[in-house]
Backbone as CSV, one residue per row, in Angstrom:
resi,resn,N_x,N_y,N_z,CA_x,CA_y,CA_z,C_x,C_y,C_z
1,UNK,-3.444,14.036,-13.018,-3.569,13.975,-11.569,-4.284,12.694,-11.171
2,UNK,-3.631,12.101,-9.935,-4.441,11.153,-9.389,-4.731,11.417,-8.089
3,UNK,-5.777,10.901,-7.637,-6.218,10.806,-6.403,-6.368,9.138,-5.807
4,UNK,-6.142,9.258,-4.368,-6.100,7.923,-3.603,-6.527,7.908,-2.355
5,UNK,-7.732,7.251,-2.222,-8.154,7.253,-0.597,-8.266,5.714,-0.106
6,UNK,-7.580,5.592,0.828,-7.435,4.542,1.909,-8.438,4.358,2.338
7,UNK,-8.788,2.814,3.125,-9.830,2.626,3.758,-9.162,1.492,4.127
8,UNK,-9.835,0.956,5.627,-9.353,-0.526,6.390,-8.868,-0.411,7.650
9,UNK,-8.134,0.473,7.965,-7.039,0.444,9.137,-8.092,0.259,10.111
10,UNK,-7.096,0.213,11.624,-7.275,0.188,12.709,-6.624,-0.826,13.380
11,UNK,-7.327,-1.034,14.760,-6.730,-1.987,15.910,-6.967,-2.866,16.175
12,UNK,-5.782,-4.138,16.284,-6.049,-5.342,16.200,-5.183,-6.077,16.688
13,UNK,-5.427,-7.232,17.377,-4.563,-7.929,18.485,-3.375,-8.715,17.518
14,UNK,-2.529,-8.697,18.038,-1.504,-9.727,17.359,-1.625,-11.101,16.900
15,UNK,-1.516,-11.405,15.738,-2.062,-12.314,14.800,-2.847,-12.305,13.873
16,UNK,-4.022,-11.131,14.100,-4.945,-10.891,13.603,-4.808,-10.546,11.959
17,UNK,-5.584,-9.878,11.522,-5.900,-9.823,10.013,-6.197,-8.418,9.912
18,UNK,-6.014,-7.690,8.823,-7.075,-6.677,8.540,-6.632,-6.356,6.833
19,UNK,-7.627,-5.644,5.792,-7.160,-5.774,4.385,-7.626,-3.946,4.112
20,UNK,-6.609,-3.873,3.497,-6.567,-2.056,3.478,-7.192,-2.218,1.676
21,UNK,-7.763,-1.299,1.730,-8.294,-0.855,0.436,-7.682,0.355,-0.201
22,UNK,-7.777,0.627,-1.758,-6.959,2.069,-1.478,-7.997,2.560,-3.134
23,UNK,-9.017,3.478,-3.415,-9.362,4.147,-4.396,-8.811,4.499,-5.035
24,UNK,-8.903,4.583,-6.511,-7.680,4.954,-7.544,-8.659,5.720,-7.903
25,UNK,-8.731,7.132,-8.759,-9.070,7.704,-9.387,-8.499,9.172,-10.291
26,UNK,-9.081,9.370,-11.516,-8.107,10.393,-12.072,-7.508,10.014,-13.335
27,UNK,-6.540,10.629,-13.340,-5.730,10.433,-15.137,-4.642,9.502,-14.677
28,UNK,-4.903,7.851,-15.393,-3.920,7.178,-15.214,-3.353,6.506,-16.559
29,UNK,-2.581,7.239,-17.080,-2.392,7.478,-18.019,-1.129,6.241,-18.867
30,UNK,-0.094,6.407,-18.073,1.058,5.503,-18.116,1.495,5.335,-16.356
31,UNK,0.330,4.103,-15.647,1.055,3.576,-14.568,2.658,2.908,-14.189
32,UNK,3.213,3.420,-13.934,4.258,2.162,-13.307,4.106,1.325,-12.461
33,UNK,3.461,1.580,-11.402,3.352,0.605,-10.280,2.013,1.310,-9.561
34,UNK,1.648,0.267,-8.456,0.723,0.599,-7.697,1.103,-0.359,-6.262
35,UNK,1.216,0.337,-5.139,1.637,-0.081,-3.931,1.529,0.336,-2.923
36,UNK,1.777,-0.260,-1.144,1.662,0.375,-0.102,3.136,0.373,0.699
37,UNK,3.033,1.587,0.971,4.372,2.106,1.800,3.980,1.868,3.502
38,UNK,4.483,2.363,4.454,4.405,2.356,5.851,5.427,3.158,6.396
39,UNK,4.557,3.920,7.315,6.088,4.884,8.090,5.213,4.600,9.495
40,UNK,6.446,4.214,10.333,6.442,3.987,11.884,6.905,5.436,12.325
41,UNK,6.341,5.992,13.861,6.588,6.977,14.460,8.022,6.920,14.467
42,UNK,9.223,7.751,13.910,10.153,8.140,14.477,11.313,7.258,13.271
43,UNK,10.372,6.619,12.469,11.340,5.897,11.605,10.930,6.355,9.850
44,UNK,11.508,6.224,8.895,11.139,6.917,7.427,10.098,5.707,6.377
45,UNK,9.675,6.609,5.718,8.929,5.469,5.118,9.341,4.742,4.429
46,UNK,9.099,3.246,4.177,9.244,1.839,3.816,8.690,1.477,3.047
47,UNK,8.898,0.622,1.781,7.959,0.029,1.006,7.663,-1.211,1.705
48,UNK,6.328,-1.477,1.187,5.491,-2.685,1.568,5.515,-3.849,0.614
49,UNK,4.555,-3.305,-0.200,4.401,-4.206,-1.150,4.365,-3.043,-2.414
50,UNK,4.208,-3.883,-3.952,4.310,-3.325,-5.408,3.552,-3.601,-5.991
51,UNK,3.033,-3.715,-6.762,2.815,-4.166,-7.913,2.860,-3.626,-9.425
52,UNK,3.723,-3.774,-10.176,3.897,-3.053,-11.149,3.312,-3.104,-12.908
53,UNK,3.314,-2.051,-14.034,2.425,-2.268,-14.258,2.536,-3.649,-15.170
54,UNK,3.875,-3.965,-15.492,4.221,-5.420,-15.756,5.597,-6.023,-15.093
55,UNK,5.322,-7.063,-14.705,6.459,-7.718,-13.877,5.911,-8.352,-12.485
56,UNK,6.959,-8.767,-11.796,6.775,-9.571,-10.523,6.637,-8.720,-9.395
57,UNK,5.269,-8.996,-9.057,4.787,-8.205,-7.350,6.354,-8.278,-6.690
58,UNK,6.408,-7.059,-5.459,7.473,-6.937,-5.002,6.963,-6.903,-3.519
59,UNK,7.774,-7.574,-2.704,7.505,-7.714,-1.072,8.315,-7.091,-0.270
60,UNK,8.284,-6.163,0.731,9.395,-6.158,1.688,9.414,-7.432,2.513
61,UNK,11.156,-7.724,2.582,11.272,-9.170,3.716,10.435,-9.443,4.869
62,UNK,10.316,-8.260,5.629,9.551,-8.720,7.009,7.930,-8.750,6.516
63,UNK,7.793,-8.720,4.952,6.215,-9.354,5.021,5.919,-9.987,4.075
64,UNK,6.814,-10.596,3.544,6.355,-12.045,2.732,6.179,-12.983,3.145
65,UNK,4.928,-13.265,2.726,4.891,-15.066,3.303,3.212,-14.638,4.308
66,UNK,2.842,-13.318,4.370,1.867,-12.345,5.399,1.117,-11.512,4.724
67,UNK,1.628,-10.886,3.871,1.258,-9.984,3.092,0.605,-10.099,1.737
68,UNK,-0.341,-9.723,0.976,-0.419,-9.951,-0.408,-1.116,-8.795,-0.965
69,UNK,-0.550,-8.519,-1.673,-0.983,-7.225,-2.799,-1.738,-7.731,-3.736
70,UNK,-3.409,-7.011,-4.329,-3.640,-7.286,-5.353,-4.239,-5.940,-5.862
71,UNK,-4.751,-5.673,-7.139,-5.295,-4.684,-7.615,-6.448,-5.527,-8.807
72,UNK,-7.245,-4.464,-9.243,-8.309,-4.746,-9.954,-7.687,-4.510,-11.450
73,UNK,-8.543,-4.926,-11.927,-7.764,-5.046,-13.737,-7.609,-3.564,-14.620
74,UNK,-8.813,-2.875,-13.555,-9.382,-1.307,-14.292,-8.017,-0.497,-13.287
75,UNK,-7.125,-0.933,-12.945,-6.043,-0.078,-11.540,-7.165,1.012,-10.857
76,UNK,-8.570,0.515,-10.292,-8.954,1.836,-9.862,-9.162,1.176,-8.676
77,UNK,-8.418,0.410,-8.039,-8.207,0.156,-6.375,-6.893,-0.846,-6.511
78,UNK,-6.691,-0.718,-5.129,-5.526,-1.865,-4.577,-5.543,-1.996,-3.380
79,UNK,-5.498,-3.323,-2.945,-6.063,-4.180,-1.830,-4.100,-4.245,-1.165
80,UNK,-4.373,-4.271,0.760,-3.140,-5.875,0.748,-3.946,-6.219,1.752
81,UNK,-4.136,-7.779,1.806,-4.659,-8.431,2.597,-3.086,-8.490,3.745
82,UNK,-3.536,-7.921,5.331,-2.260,-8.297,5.590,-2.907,-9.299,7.366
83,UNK,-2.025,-10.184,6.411,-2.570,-11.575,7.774,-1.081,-11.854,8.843
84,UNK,-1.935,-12.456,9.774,-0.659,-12.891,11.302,0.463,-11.869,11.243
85,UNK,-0.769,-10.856,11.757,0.097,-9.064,12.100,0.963,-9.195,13.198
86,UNK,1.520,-8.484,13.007,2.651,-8.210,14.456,2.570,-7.088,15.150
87,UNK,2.958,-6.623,16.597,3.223,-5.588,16.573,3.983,-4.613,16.180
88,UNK,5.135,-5.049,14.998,5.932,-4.224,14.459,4.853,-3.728,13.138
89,UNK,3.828,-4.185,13.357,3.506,-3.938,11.498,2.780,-2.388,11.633
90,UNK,2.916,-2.390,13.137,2.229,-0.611,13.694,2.669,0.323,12.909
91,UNK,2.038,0.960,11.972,2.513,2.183,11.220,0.920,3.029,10.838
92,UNK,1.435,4.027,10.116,0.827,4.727,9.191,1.014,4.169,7.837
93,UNK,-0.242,3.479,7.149,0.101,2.829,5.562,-0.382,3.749,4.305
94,UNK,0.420,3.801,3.266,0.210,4.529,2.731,0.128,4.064,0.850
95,UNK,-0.846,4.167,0.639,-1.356,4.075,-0.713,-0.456,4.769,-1.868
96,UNK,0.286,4.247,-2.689,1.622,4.873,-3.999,0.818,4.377,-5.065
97,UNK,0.645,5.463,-5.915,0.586,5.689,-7.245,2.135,6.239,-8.163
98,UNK,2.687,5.190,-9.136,3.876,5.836,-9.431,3.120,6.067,-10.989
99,UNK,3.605,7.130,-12.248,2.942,7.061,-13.608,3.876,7.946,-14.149
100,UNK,4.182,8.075,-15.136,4.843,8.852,-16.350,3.934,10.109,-16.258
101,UNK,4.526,11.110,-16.420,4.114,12.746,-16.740,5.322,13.350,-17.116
102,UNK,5.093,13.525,-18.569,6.085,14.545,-19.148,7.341,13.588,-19.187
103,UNK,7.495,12.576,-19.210,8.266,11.697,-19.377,8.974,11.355,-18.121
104,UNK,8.377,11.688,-16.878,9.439,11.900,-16.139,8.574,11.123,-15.027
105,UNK,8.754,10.124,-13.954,7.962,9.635,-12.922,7.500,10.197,-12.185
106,UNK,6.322,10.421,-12.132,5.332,10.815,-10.650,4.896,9.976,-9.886
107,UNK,5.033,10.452,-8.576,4.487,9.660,-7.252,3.272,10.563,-6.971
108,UNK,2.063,9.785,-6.561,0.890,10.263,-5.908,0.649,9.179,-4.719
109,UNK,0.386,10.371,-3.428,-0.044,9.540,-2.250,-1.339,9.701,-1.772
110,UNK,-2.114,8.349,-1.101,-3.527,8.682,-0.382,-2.927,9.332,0.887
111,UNK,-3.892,9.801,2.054,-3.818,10.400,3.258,-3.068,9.627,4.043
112,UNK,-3.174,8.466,4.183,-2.904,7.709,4.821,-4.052,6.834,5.535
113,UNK,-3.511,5.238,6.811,-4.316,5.026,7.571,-3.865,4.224,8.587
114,UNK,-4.332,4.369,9.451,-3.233,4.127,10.254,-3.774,2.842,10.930
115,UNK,-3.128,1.984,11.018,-2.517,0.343,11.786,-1.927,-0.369,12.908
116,UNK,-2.778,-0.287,13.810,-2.185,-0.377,15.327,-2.321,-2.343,15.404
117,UNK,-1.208,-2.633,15.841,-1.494,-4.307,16.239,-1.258,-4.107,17.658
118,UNK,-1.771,-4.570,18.551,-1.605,-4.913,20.177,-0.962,-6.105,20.169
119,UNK,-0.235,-6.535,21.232,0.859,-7.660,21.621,0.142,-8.428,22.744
């Protein structure tokens, strides 16, 4: 089992900055990835960013070049610094733990936190 708690969100004028934090803790046993998702009111959730447990960070288009994912070496947090916000970047963000159990992939999610940009 893993656990994941968010920290960072809130409200912030367009352009602005803010860097979400996300607690890793628990049995991490065989990670695959570590990343943040986003679901907008009325739309499904989206990947953000990746990072996996070997290979090339992964971006969604509308935030590369804005966005950057990092994690700590121990995987017991993961950061995205997310700079010159928009008001589309308004969601609920959400902290992904992916790992092997029983051979088979598990997803673990934090609560969420939620991300308001003003225009």
């Amino acid at each position: 089992q893993v656990q994941l708690v968010e920290s960072g969100g809130g409200l912030v004028q367009a352009g602005g900055s803010l860097r979400l934090s996300c607690a890793v803790s628990g049995s991490k046993a065989s990670i695959i990835s570590m990343g943040w998702y986003r679901q907008a009111p009325g739309k499904q959730r989206e990947l953000v960013a990746s990072i996996p447990a070997s290979g090339t960070t992964l971006y969604a288009d509308s935030v590369k070049g804005r966005f950057v994912i990092s994690r700590d070496n121990a995987k017991t947090a993961v950061y995205l610094q997310m700079n010159s916000l928009k008001p589309e970047d308004t969601a609920v963000y959400y902290c992904n733990c992916k790992q092997w159990e029983n051979r088979r992939p598990s997803d673990y999610w934090g609560q969420g936190t939620q991300v308001t940009v003003s225009s």
